[in-house]
Phi, psi and omega in degrees: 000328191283313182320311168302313188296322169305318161290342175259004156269317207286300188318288209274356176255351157317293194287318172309313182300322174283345179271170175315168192290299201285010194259002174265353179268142150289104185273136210221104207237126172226129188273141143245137179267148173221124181230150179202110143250153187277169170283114180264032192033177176318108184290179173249018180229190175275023179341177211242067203309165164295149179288143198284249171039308160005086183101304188300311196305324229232345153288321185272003167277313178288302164331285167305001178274317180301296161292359170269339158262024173256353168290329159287338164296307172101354164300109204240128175261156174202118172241144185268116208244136191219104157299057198294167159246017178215171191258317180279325156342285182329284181321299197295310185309342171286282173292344169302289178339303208279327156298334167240040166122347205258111172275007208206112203231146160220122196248131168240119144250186142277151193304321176300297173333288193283020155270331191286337174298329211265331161282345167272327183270171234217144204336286204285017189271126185260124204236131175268112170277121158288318199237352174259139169228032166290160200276000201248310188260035157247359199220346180188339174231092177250171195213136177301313189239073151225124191252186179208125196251331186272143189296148197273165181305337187250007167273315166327312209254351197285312189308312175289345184289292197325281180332271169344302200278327179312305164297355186078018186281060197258007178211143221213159193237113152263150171244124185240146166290188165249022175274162161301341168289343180270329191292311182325302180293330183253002149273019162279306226271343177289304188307326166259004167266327152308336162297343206213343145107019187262145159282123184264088188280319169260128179223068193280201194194119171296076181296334205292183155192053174266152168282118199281007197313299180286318224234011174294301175301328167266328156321277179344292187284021156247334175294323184306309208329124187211183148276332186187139179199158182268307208191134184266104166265138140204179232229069182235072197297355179224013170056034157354288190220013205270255217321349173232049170263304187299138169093022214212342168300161194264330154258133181272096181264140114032191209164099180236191184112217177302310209248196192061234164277094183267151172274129135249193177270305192212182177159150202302342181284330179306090186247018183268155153091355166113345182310315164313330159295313149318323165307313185312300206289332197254001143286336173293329165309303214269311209077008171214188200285188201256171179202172180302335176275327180294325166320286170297332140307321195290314202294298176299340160277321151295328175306304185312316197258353151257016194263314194286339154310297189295300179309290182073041152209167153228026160300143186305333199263337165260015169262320170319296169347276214294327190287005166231048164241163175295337164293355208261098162218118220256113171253125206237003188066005219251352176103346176227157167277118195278164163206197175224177219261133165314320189260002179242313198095017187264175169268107188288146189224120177294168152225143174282160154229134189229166124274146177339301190271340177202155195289138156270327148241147162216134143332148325289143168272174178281143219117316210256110198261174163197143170287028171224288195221132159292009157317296206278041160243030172260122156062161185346078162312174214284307184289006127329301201238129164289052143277147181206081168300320230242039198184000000 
């Protein structure tokens, strides 16, 4: 026993010996989290609510993740987490935040909420989006010092195109909802289906806004109806009326999109790659399973603590630097070492496609080639999108 403990002080005062001058100093890296979701009022069917906690649990996992290797450092974490119950709320918690010091910010808003922060923010402020994934703030309304861990609608809909075309699965029935977030989704997934050589033969639009609790079974196979399709997407982001489409089609097809086989960020099924073990630590936190905002929050926190790892400092311009150098590699559970895109910020990423019980695939499959990475045949490529943050 002694012999050991004597080799794991030689190991670790070793390792000490190999960082930077300044990584022997105490460093003091404070986060602020910020969440605002709006009320979309009552779905109609029993959907699963979201969790309110949703994204801070999965910040606050990364923090204690940060700090067990920043404690061998002198690297001391903090993060400061704000609920607002309003969108000015939110906004006045940004700049308050930002008044006492905190340059290092990771945010779940709506996109709108978060261009208006991003117009309050001040040069050196490093801003993470968690939570939004429209495709406008990757593609156009950019920001210098804004990255992105949550996957955009066209990284989603790219993972799902592939699979489909992969499977020879090519002509499709959409159902699209009537929120703006369902609409969002389903012009990604038409942009990626033409992209990718999948055929939409039915592009209906969900008008009832009737409860399927009872009425799903007479509805559906009527709403379905074609001649012929491989598979019914849809497009229900809060889930309405998605969850009582399978098994309920006028043909019996598969059910992909929002319900069925969903593209996500994360999910409880995922376990490879060392991800069960991530499962573990953040249900003994949360005391429930992990989701795409807790992923995404965890990720962007951990981005901050290995650059400040790489580093022994944590000013923001100089983790924005390293995190667009080639040195920059983020380990996510995800089977690669992750980084993000130059000309947008987003975080190249797999995405699982899944069901409630099991992973079924992960995104990009083989086949789909890109001259740089097979990442980027996930969501906007660079001659895609005008943004040019980094360049």
């Amino acid at each position: 026993m002694f012999r050991f403990m004597f080799l794991a002080g030689i190991l670790l005062l070793t390792t000490l010996a190999a960082l930077p001058a300044s990584a022997a100093d105490t460093v003091n890296v404070h986060i602020g989290f910020l969440q605002w979701k709006p009320d979309t009022g009552p779905v109609l069917s029993n959907v699963l609510p979201e969790p309110e906690d949703a994204g801070l649990r999965g910040a606050e996992l990364a923090i204690s993740d940060n700090s067990t290797t920043g404690k061998f450092m002198g690297h001391q974490y903090k993060l400061t987490a704000r609920v607002a119950d309003s969108e000015q709320a939110a906004i006045s918690d940004f700049e308050k935040l930002q008044q006492q010091g905190i340059e290092l910010f990771v945010v779940n808003v709506p996109a709108s909420t978060l261009v208006t922060m991003m117009s309050k923010a001040r040069p050196d402020t490093l801003v993470f989006n968690a939570g939004a994934s429209d495709d406008a703030l990757r593609t156009r309304e950019c920001h210098t010092n804004l990255l992105h861990t949550i996957p955009s609608y066209a990284m989603l809909t790219d993972a799902l195109s592939q699979w489909l075309q992969l499977r020879r699965w090519n002509k499709v029935f959409l159902i699209t909802g009537p929120t703006p977030a369902d609409v969002a989704w389903a012009n990604a997934f038409r942009r990626s289906a033409k992209r990718f050589g999948v055929k939409i033969v039915k592009d209906k639009p969900w008008t009832f806004d009737a409860d399927l609790r009872r009425t799903a079974a007479k509805e559906l196979p009527l709403f379905t109806q074609g001649k012929d399709y491989d598979a019914v997407v849809v497009a229900d982001v809060r889930g309405d009326f998605g969850e009582y489409v399978p098994f309920n089609t006028w043909l019996p097809r598969p059910v992909v999109g929002t319900q069925g086989m969903s593209p996500v960020a994360w999910h409880r099924v995922v376990e490879s790659w060392g991800a069960a073990q991530l499962q573990s630590r953040f249900h003994d936190l949360a005391g429930r399973d992990m989701n795409s905002a807790d992923y995404a929050a965890w990720a962007a926190v951990r981005s901050v603590g290995t650059a400040v790892t790489h580093l022994g400092q944590a000013d923001a311009s100089s983790i924005r630097q390293l995190i667009f150098s080639d040195r920059f590699q983020l380990a996510a559970f995800k089977g690669r070492k992750l980084n993000y895109r130059q000309w947008n910020g987003q975080l190249r990423q797999p995405i699982p496609l899944v069901h409630p019980r099991a992973l079924v695939a992960t995104a990009p499959f083989e086949g789909f080639i890109h001259s740089r990475t097979e990442m980027d045949t996930l969501g906007f490529d660079e001659p895609e999108s005008m943004c040019r943050i980094n360049g």
